[in-house]
N, C-alpha and C positions, 0 to 999 in steps of 0.2 A: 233764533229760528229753530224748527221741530224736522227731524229729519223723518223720513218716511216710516222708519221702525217704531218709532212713538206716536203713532196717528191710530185713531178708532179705525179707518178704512184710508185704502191710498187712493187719491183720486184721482178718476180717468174720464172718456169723454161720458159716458154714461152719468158720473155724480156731476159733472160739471152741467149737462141738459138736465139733471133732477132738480134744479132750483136757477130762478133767471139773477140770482147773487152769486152762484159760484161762478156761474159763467165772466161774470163782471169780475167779479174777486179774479177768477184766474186769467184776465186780461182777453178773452174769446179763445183757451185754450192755450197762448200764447206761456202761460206757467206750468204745462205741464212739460215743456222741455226737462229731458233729461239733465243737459247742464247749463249751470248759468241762467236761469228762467227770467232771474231778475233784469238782465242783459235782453232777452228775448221778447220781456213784458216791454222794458224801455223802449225798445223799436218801434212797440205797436205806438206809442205816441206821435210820432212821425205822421205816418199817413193820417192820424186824425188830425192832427196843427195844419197839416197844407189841404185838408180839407174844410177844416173849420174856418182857421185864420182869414182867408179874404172874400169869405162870406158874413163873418160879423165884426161886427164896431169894438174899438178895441171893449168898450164898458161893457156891451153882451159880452163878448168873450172872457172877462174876469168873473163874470156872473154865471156862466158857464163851470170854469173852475171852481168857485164858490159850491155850487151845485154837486159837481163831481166828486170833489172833496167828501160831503155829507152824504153822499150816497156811498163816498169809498168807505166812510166811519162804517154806517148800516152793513153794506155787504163784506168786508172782510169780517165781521165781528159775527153775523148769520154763520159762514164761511168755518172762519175757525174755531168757532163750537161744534158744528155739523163736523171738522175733522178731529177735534178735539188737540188743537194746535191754535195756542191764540194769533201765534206769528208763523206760517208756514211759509218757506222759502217762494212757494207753487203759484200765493197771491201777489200778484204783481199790479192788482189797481193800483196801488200804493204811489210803485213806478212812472205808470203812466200820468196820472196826475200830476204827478210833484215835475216829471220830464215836460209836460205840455205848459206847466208855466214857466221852465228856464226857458223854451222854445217861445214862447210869449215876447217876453225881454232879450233874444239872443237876435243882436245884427246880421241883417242877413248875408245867405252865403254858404255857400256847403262846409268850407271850412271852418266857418264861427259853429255853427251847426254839431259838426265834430268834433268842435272843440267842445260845445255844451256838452254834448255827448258825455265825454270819455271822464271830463272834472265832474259829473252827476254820476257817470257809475263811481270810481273813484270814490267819492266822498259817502258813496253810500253803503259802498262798500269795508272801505276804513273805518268810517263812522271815528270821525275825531270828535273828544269833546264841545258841545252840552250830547252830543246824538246817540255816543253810546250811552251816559247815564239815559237818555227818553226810553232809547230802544230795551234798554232793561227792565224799568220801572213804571213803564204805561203801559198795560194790557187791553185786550179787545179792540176791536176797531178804533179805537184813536188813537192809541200807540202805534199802530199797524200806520196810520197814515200820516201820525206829527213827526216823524224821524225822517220821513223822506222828504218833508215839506223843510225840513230843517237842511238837511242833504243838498237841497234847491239852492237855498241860501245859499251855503256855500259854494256853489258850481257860479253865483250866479253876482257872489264879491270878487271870484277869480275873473270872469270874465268883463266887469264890469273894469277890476284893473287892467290887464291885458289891453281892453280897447283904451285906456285912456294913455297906455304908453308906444299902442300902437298906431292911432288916427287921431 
């Protein structure tokens, strides 16, 4: 991640309405939290799953993510050349993608919920092996969004043991 002192320009809401990819890149402004953005970005996933989820089938809805995905490649990779930051903490598509499919697969329940929660920040935050060699060694827009999709994974073998020792 590029901290703000090593960026062409720091962006605010201005650079964010200069392009309809930063705005997406920085989760609808949800990345320009001061701290923790990536925690901030992750939230925004929330109200799009219980707004999408019992409007479409589960196959839309992987189709969906599919979608998301290859638009998160496009606009963080617009994104972090416009800042000159190929990983900026600020773009949280990443988040919200990679959080809307543990939310896909996560039983429901505010609790299971929070538990996706906390093992997707967690793990994407740790970034334990393959995630931190990805996070290092893929640049531009698919680095930005295979490390969170890998993050998912694991949030999403915790929970799958979890349910199978608890129901």
């Amino acid at each position: 991640m590029t901290t703000s002192d090593e960026l062409k320009l720091v962006p605010n809401w201005k650079f964010l309405f200069s392009h309809p990819a930063h705005l997406l890149a920085f989760g609808f402004g949800s990345g320009l939290a001061r701290q923790a953005p990536g925690t901030f970005g992750t939230m925004v996933a929330f109200p799009i799953y219980w707004y999408l989820a019992p409007r479409l089938s589960d196959a839309l809805f992987l189709l969906v993510l599919i979608w998301a995905f290859a638009i998160g490649v496009w606009v963080c990779d617009i994104t972090g050349k416009a800042l000159g930051a190929a990983d900026y903490g600020g773009m949280v598509w990443d988040e919200i993608v990679a959080m809307l499919l543990v939310l896909f697969f996560t039983p429901p329940g505010w609790e299971w919920s929070l538990l996706a929660f906390v093992l997707f920040r967690f793990f994407d935050i740790v970034k334990p092996p393959p995630i931190r060699h990805f996070d290092s060694n893929w640049h531009g827009g698919l680095g930005v969004m295979f490390d969170d999709l890998l993050a998912a994974g694991y949030a999403l073998l915790c929970l799958a043991i979890v349910k199978s020792i608890l129901l």
